[in-house]
C-alpha positions as CSV (number, residue, x, y, z in Angstrom):
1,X,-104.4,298.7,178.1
2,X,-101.8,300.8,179.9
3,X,-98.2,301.9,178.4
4,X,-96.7,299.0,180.2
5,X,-98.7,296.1,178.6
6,X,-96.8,293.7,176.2
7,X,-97.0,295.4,172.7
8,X,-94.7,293.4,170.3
9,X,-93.2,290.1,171.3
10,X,-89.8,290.1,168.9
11,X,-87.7,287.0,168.5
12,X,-83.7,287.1,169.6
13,X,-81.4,286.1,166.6
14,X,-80.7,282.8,167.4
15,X,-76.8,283.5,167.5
16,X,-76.4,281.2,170.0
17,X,-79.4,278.4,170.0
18,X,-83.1,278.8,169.5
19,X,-84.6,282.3,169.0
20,X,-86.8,283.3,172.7
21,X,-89.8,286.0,172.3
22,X,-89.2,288.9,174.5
23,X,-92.3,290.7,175.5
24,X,-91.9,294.4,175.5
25,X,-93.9,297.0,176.3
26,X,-95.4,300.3,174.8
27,X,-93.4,302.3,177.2
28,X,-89.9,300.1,176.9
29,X,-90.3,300.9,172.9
30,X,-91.6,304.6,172.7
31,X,-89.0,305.7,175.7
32,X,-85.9,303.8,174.0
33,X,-86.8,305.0,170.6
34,X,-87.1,308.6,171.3
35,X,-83.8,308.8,173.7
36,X,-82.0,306.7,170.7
37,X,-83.3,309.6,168.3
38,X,-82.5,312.2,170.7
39,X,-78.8,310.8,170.9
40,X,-79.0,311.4,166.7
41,X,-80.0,315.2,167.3
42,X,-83.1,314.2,164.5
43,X,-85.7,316.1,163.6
44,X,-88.5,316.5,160.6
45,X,-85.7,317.1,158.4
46,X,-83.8,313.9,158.2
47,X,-84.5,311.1,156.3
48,X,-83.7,307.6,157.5
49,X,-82.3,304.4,155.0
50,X,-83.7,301.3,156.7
51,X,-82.2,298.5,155.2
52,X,-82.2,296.6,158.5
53,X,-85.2,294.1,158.8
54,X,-88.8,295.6,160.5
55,X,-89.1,292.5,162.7
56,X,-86.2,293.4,164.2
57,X,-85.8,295.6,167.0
58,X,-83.0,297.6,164.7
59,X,-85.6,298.5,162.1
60,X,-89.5,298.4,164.0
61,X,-87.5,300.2,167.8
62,X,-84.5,302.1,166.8
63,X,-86.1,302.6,162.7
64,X,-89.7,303.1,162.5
65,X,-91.0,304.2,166.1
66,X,-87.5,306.5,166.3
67,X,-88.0,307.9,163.0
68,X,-91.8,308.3,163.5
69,X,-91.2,309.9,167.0
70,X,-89.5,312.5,165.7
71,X,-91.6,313.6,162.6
72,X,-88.6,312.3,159.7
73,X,-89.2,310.7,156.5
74,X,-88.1,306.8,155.7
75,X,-86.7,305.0,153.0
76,X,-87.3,301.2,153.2
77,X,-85.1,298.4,151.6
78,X,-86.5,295.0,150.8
79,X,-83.3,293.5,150.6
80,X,-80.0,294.8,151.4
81,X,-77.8,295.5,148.6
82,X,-74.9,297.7,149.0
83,X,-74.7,299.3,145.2
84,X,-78.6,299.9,146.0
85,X,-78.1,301.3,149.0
86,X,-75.2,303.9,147.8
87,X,-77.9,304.7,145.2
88,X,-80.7,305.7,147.5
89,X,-78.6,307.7,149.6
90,X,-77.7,310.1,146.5
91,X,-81.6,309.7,145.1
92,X,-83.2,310.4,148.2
93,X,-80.6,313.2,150.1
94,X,-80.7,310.1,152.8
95,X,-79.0,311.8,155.9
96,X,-79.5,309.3,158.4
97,X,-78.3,305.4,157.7
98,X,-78.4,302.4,159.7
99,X,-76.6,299.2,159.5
100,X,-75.4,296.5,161.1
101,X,-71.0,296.1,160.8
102,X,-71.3,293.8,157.7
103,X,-73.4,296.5,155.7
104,X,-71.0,299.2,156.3
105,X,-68.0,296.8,155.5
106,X,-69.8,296.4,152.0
107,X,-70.9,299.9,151.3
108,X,-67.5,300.9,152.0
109,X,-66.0,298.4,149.8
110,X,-68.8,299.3,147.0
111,X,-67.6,303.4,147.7
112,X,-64.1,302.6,147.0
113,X,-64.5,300.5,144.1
114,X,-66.8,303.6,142.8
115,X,-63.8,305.6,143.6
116,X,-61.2,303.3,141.3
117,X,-63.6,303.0,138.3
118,X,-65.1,306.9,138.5
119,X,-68.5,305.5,139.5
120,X,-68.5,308.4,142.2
121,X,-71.6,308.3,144.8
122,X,-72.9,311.7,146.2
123,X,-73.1,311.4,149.7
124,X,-73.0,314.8,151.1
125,X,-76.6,314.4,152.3
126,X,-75.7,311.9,154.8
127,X,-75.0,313.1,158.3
128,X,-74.9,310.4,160.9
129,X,-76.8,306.7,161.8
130,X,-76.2,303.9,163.4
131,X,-74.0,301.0,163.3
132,X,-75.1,298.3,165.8
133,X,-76.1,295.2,166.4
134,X,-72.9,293.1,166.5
135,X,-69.4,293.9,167.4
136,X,-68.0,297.4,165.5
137,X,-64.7,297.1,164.4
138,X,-62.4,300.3,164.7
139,X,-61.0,300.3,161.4
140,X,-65.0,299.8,159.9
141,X,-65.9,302.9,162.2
142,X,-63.1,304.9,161.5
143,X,-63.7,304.4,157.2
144,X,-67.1,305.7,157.7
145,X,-67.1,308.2,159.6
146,X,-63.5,309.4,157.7
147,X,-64.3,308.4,153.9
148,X,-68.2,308.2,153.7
149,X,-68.8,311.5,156.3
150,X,-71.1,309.9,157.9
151,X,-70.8,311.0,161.7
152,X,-72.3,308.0,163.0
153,X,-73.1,306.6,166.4
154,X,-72.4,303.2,167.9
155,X,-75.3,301.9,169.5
156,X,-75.1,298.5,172.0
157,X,-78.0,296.6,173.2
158,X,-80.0,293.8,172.9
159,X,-83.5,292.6,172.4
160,X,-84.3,292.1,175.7
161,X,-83.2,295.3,176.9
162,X,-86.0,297.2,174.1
163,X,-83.1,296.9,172.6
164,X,-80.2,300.0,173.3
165,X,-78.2,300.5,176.5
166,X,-75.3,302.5,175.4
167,X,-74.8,304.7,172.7
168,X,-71.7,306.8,171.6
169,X,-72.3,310.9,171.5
170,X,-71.3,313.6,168.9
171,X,-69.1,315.3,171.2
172,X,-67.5,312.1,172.7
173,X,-63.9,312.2,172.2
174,X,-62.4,310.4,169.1
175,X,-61.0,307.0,170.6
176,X,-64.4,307.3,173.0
177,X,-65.9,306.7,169.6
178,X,-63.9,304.0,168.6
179,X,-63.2,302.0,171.2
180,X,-66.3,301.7,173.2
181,X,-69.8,301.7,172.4
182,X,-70.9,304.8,174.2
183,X,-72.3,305.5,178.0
184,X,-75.8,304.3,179.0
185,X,-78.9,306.3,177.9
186,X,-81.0,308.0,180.8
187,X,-82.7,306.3,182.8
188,X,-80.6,302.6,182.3
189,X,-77.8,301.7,184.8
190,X,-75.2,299.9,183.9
191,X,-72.6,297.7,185.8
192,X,-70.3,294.5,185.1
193,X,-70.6,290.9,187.0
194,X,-68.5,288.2,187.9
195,X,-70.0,284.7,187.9
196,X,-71.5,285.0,191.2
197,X,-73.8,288.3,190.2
198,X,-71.9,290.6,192.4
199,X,-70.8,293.8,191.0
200,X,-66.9,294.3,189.9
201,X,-64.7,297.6,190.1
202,X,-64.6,299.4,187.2
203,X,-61.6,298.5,185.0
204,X,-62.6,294.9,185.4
205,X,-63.9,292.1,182.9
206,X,-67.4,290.7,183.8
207,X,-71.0,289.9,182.4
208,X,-72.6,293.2,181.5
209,X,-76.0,293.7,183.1
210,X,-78.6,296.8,182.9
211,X,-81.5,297.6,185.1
212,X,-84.2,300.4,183.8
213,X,-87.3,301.8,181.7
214,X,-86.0,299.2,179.0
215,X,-86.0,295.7,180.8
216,X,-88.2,293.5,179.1
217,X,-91.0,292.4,180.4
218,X,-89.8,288.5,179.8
219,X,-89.8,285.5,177.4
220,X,-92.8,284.9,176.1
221,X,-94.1,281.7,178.2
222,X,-91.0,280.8,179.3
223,X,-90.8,282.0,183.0
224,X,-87.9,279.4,183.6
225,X,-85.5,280.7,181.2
226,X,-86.5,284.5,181.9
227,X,-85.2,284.1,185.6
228,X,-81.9,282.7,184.4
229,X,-81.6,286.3,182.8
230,X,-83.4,288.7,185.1
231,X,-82.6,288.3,188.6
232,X,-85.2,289.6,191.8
233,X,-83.5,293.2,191.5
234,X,-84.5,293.9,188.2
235,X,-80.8,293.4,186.7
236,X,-81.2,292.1,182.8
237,X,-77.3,290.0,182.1
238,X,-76.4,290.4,178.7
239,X,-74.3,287.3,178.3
240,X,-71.8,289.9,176.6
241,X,-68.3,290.7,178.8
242,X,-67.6,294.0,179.0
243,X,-65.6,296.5,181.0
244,X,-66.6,300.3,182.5
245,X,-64.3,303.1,182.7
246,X,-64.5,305.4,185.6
247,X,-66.4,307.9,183.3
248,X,-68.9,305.0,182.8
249,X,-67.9,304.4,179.1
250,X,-68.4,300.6,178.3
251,X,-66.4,298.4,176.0
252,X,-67.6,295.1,175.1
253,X,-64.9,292.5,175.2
254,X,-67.1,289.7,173.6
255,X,-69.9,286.9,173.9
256,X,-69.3,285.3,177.4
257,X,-69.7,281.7,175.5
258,X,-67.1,282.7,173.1
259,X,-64.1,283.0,175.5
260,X,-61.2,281.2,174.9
261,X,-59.2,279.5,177.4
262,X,-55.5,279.3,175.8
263,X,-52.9,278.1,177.7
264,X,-54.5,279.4,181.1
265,X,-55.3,283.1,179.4
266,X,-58.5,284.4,178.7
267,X,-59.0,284.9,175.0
268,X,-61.9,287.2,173.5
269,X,-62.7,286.6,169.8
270,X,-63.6,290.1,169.3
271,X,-59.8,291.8,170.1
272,X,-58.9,289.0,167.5
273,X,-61.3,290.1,164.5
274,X,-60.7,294.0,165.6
275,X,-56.9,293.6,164.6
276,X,-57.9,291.1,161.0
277,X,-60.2,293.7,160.1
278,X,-57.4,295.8,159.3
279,X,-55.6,293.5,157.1
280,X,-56.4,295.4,154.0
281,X,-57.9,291.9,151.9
282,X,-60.3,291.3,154.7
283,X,-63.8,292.2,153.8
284,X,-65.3,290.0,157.0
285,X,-63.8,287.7,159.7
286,X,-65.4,285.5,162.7
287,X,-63.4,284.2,165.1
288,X,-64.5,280.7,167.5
289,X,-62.3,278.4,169.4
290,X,-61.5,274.6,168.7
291,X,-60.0,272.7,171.9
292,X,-56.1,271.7,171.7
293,X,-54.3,269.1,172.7
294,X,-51.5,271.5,174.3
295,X,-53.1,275.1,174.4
296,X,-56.8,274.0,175.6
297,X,-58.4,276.2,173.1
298,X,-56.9,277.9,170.1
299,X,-58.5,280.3,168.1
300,X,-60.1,279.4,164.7
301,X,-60.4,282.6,161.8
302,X,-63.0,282.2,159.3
303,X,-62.4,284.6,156.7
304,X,-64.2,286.6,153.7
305,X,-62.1,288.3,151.4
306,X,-62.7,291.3,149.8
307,X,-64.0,291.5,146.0
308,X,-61.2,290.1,143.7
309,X,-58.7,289.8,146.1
310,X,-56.9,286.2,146.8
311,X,-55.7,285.5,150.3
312,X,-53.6,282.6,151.8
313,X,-54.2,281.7,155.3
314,X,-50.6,281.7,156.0
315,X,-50.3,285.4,155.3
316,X,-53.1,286.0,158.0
317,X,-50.8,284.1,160.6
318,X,-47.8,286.3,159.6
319,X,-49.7,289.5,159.5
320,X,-51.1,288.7,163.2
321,X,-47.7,288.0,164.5
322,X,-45.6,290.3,166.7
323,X,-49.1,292.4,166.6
324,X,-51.2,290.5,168.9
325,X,-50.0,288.5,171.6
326,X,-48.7,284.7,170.4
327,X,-51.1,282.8,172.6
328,X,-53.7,285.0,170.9
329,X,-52.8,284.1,167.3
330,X,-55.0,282.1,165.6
331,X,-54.2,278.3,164.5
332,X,-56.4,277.8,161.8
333,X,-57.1,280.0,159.0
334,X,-60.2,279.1,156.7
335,X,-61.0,281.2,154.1
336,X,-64.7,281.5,153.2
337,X,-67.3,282.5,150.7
338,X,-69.4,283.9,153.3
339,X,-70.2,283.4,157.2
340,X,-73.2,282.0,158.5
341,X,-75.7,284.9,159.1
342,X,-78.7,285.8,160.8
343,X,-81.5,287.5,159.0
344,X,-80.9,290.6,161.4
345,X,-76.7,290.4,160.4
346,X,-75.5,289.0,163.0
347,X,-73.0,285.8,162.5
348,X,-74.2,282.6,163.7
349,X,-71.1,281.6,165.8
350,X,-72.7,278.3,167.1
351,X,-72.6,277.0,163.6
352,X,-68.9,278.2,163.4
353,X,-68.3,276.2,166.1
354,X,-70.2,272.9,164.6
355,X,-68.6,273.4,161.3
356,X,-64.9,273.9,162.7
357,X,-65.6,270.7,164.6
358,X,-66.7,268.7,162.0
359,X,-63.2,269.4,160.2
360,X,-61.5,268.7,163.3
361,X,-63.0,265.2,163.1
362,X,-62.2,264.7,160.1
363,X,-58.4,266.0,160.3
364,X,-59.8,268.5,157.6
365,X,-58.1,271.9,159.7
366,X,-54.2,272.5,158.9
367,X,-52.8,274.2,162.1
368,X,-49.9,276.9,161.2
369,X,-47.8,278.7,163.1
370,X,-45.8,281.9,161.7
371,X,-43.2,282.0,159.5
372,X,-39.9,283.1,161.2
373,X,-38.9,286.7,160.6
């Protein structure tokens, strides 16, 4: 047995299809989670909240082996609740919390409610954590870090890559913070694709790809589809689109499968659901494409309100408009319960996509246009 043996073989999310075991390795797991730690500044005296799930690479990489590695203290959560978790954090002078978007969106919503009814949560322990594992929107990362204190880090990866590329610093500049998700960690290069593989100028939109320490070591028995993602060179594509600054900062744009085409421009779901999130009724929002008769594609919101709050879909179209750019507004406006969800938080977009086609088939979507102003 040698450091770069397979040690865990952990299951993708199945965002997109049918989950694929990557294989990783003793050293792609113990080098990632100490460099991830590193990033955190933690030490023996931090104590972690781990509401994210152990078979994920969130909570058994980035939770347990980073926590572990440097010498601090975890509290565990069965089930994520975010009343429970607010709890924990005052019981247990948590300083360090993790989460995926969704669970910050509903511990901030559970701290201001607190706030309204004089249920106040003592929070001073926390200090920073991690938000990762699906698309952070600026006005989620801007209430925790502003309202809950929590100095936290965005982390981008991917299960494949062990799983973080890029994280976000403490001494990164404010919008740095905000609008990317970080520079790579040592070790990992970093660079954007077109369709061909070949490299793009920085400034440009492509496939993101990494090459390091990290890369997997492939899908378990499945050398077919492990070449469609690791090419001879050692470069792992995301399937994510992204752009790199000239100080190597990376933004990600989106899933490359869930680009629109609208009108002949290229539409990313994610600038769409960054601008929603700040409607101030919108607890969560997903954004997929339905093809048009005129447009191609148009954009499709699926939308969960916030607790006791009522929204009509027509206000979301009038709220978007003169904001975003009109080929980027969305169409169709469905107002959920909840989204479909992995059990690591991510949202299942593919069934987004088989839902919002179903309606269309059965002229169940209203398409709406904003009012005039």
């Amino acid at each position: 047995m040698t450091a770069h043996d397979n040690a865990f073989i952990l299951y993708t999310s199945g965002t997109t299809g049918s989950p694929k075991g990557a294989m990783l390795s003793h050293h792609n797991i113990a080098e990632n989670a100490n460099q991830i730690t590193g990033v955190l500044h933690a030490s023996e005296k931090d104590t972690f909240l781990l509401a994210v799930p152990f078979f994920h690479c969130f909570g058994c990489v980035m939770g347990i082996t980073g926590a572990i590695t440097r010498g601090a203290s975890i509290v565990p959560m069965t089930a994520f609740k975010a009343r429970e978790a607010l709890e924990l954090v005052e019981q247990h002078k948590v300083s360090v919390l993790y989460g995926v978007p969704t669970m910050f969106v509903l511990e901030l919503e559970e701290y201001r409610t607190g706030k309204e009814d004089g249920s106040q949560y003592d929070l001073s322990s926390l200090r920073t954590g991690i938000m990762a594992g699906a698309p952070c929107p600026v006005e989620v990362m801007k209430g925790v870090m502003e309202e809950l204190h929590c100095n936290v880090s965005i982390a981008y990866g991917l299960t494949e890559a062990s799983p973080v590329i890029t994280m976000t610093r403490f001494d990164d500049p404010v919008e740095r913070r905000v609008e990317t998700v970080g520079k790579p960690l040592p070790g990992i290069e970093v660079k954007v694709a077109d369709d061909d593989r070949n490299a793009l100028p920085n400034g440009e939109t492509g496939e993101l790809a990494c090459r390091g320490y990290n890369v997997m070591l492939g899908y378990y028995k499945m050398p077919d589809k492990t070449a469609e993602v690791i090419d001879k060179d050692g470069w792992l594509y995301s399937g994510d689109l992204a752009t790199i600054d000239n100080a190597n900062y990376v933004r990600i744009v989106g899933r490359k499968k869930d680009m629109l085409i609208t009108g002949g421009f290229n539409v990313y779901p994610a600038e769409i659901e960054d601008y929603l999130f700040t409607h101030p009724k919108v607890q969560n929002v997903s954004v997929v494409g339905v093809p048009d008769d005129v447009m191609g594609e148009v954009a499709v919101a699926y939308i969960v309100p916030c607790a006791g709050a009522t929204i009509e879909p027509q206000e979301i179209i009038d709220y978007c408009k003169g904001e975003i750019a009109n080929f980027k507004l969305p169409r169709y406006v469905e107002i959920v319960d909840e989204l479909p969800m992995t059990q690591s938080g991510k949202v299942q977009k593919f069934k987004l996509r088989e839902k919002t086609n179903a309606l269309l088939a059965a002229g169940a979507l209203i398409k709406l246009s904003p009012r005039k102003q």
